[in-house]
Every structure is written in structure tokens, then in C-alpha cells.
N, C-alpha and C positions, 0 to 999 in steps of 0.2 A: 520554551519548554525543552529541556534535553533531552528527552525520549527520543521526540519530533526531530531535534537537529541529530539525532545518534543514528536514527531511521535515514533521514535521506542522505548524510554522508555514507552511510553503508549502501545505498540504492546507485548512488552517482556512481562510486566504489569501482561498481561493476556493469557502468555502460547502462544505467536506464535511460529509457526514450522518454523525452516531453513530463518530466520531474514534477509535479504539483502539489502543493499542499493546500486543503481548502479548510479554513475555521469553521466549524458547526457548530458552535457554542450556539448558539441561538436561536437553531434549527433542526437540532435532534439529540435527542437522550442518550442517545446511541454511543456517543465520542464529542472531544471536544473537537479533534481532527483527521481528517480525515487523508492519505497521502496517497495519491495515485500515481501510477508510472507506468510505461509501457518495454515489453519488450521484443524482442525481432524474431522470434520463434517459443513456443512449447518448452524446448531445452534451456532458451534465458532467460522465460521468467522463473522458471524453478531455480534457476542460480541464483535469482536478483534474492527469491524468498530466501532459498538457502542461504545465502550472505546475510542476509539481519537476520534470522534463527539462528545459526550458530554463532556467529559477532554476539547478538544481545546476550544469550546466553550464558557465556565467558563473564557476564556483569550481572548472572543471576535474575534477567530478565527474560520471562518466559510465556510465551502465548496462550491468552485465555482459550482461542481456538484458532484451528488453521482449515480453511476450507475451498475445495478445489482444487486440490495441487493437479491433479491428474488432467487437469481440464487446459481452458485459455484463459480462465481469470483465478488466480492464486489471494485470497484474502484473509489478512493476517489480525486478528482480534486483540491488542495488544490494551486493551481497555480504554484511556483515553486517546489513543491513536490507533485506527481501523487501519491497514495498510490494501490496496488494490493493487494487483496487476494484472493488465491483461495484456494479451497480443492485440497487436494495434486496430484489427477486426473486431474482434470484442468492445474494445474501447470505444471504438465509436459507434457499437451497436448500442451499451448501456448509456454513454456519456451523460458519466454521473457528474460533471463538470457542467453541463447545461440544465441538470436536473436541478442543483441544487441554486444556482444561480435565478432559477425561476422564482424558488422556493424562499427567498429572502425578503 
């Protein structure tokens, strides 16, 4: 899917931590996938979002919704691709990565 490869070349781009992409095709209504990443502070994951926000944009691709920015997890609603990031506290407080893995 190029969304998906547009998303995490823009995430690598700018130094995300532990890059993942998980298929939910078959596990939620929600998105076909879902991309998670992490970053090393508050100030990098607002970059990481602010890189694919303004990168996609430039190609007329625009988020159904953005929510969290001010928090440790930034989550980007790009319709068939849900984008996560958290500080790496967060992440393994939710670790949506073992959730979904249960749930298969």
C-alpha cells in the first residue's frame, strides 16, 4: 500500500524508534493498518507527526483526525492507516503490539 510505505519512509525520515507496522485487516474495522513508532521525548514525537502532516499534505493527503498531540501518544487517523506514536513509556504501557497479537 503507498500510503503505508509514504508513512513510514517519512517516520524513519526523522529518527523513529522500533518502526512497526501491524495488518488489522482481519481484526478491526477500524484500519487495514495500523503503524507504530516511538520517540525519545514529547518534542520528537511531534516531529515524527509533524513530518508525515506536512510531507503527506504536499500530496493532498490529509488526516481524518489527529489526537494527542500535546500528550506522549500522537495518533494520526489517516483512514486506512491509523498512525501511533508514543514516548517509549507510553508504548509499553499500551503495547498495542501484544494487544493485537493476542487478538489474532
Amino acid at each position: 500500500m503507498e500510503l503505508l510505505e509514504k508513512i513510514t519512509t517519512l517516520l524513519e525520515d526523522k529518527k523513529a524508534i522500533d518502526l512497526k507496522t501491524l495488518n488489522i485487516i482481519e481484526q478491526s474495522t477500524l484500519a487495514d493498518y495500523f503503524v507504530i513508532a516511538s520517540g525519545t521525548s514529547n518534542t520528537h514525537i511531534k516531529a515524527l507527526a509533524d513530518n508525515v502532516e506536512v510531507e503527506l499534505k504536499k500530496e493532498d493527503l490529509y488526516p481524518n483526525k489527529i489526537e494527542g498531540y500535546n500528550t506522549e501518544w500522537i495518533l494520526m487517523d489517516y483512514g486506512d492507516v491509523v498512525v501511533h506514536i508514543f514516548t517509549e513509556k507510553e508504548r509499553q504501557n499500551y503495547d498495542l503490539e501484544e494487544l493485537y497479537a493476542r487478538n489474532k
